[in-house]
N, C-alpha and C positions, 0 to 999 in steps of 0.2 A: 504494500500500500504506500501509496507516495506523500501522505500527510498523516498527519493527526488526526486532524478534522475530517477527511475523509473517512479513516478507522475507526471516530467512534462512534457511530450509525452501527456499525456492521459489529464492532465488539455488543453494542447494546444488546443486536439481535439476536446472537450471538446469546449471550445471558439469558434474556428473554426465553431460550430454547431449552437452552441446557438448567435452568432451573425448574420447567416441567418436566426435563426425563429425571432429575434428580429428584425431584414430587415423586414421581413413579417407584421407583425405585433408590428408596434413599441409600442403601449402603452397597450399592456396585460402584466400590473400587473407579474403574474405568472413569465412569460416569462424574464421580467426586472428581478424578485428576481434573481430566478435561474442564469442566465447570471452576476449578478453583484456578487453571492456567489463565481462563479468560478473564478473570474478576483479577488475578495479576494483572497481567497484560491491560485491563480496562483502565487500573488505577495507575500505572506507569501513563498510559496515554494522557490521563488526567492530570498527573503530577507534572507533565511537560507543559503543558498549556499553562501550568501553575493556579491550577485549580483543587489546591489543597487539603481543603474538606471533604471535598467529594472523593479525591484519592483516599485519605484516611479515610472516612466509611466504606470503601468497596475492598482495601486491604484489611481493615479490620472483620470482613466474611470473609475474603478467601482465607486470614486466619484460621477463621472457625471452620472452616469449610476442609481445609488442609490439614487441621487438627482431629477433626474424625476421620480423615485418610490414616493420620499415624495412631490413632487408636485402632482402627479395623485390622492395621498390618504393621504392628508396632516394631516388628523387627527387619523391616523395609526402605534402609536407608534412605533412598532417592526422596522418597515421602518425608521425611523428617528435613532432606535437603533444602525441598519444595517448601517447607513453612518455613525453614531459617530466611528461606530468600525473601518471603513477603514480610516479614519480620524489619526485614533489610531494610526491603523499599519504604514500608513504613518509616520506616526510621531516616531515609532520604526524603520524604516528605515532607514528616515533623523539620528537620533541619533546613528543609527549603520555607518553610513559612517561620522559621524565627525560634522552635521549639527547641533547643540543644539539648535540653536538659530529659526531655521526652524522649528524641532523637538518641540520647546514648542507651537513655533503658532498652529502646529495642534493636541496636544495635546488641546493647550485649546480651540479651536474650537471644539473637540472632547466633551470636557467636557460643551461647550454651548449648545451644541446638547442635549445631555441627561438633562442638567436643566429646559429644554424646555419641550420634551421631560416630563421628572414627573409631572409638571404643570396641562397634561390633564389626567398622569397615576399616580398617586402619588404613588398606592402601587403595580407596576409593578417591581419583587425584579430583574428581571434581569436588570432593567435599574439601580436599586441601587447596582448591584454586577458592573455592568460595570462603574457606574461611580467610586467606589471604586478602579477599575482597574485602572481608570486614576487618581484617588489622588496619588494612588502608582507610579504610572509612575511619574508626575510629582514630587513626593517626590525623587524619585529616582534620576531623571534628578537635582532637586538642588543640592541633596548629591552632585554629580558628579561635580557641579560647587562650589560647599564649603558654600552654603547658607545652612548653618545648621539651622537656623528658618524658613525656609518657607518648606524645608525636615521636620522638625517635627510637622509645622502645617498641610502638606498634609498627611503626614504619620496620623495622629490622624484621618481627615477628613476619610482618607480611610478605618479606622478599625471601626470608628460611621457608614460607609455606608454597611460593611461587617454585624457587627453586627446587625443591619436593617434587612437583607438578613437571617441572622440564627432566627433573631424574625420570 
């Protein structure tokens, strides 16, 4: 899709769809993913336009949404993967409207998720590119608040979890 604006018409419907097969059927697996990628995917398109309410309400269901995926198949990594990420972007949202403080609770809820998470997948490299992703975030997020040692401890963390990822 070549816009935002054009995407979120189609994310809508999109939703609109997949929360009556999810009605039907609420615990097919399948059916959760699918429906919880697009309520990602709807609140990223949201979070771009910088419509940040609207993103946090629609990442705060794929939360839930992505939270009974990891209760149904709790020892499912990818699934656990799937709600650190929205966690994430949440927590990229909060920090785009002003929240920092909000922005790191779920960040680092993001980042409990995947430590968990390696414990039964230790060398699953996407869960070490993504927590990498969230050492950077929260490096980032210090930089921003002027805590320059805990920016270059997460900054290190992130490039050990990258490097991980190129082994």
């Amino acid at each position: 899709i070549e816009s935002t604006d054009q995407a979120l018409p189609l994310y809508e419907t999109a939703r609109s769809m997949q929360e009556k097969l999810v009605q039907a059927t609420p615990n097919q697996p399948a059916r959760l993913e699918a429906y919880g990628n697009t309520l990602n995917a709807l609140g990223t398109a949201l979070a771009t336009k910088k419509q940040h309410d609207e993103a946090q309400q629609i990442y705060a269901t794929a939360a839930e949404v992505r939270t009974t995926l990891t209760k149904l198949k709790p020892s499912n990594s990818e699934y656990q993967r799937l709600l650190a990420n929205t966690y994430m972007n949440l927590g990229v949202s909060l920090r785009g409207s002003g929240d920092r403080a909000a922005a790191r609770e779920q960040f680092v809820r993001a980042q409990e998720i995947r430590q968990a998470a390696l414990q039964n997948d230790a060398d699953n490299w996407k869960l070490h590119r993504d927590l990498g992703k969230g050492n950077y975030g929260l490096a980032s997020l210090a930089r921003q608040e002027g805590n320059i040692a805990d920016a270059q401890t997460q900054f290190i963390a992130a490039a050990d979890e990258f490097e991980l990822v190129v082994e």
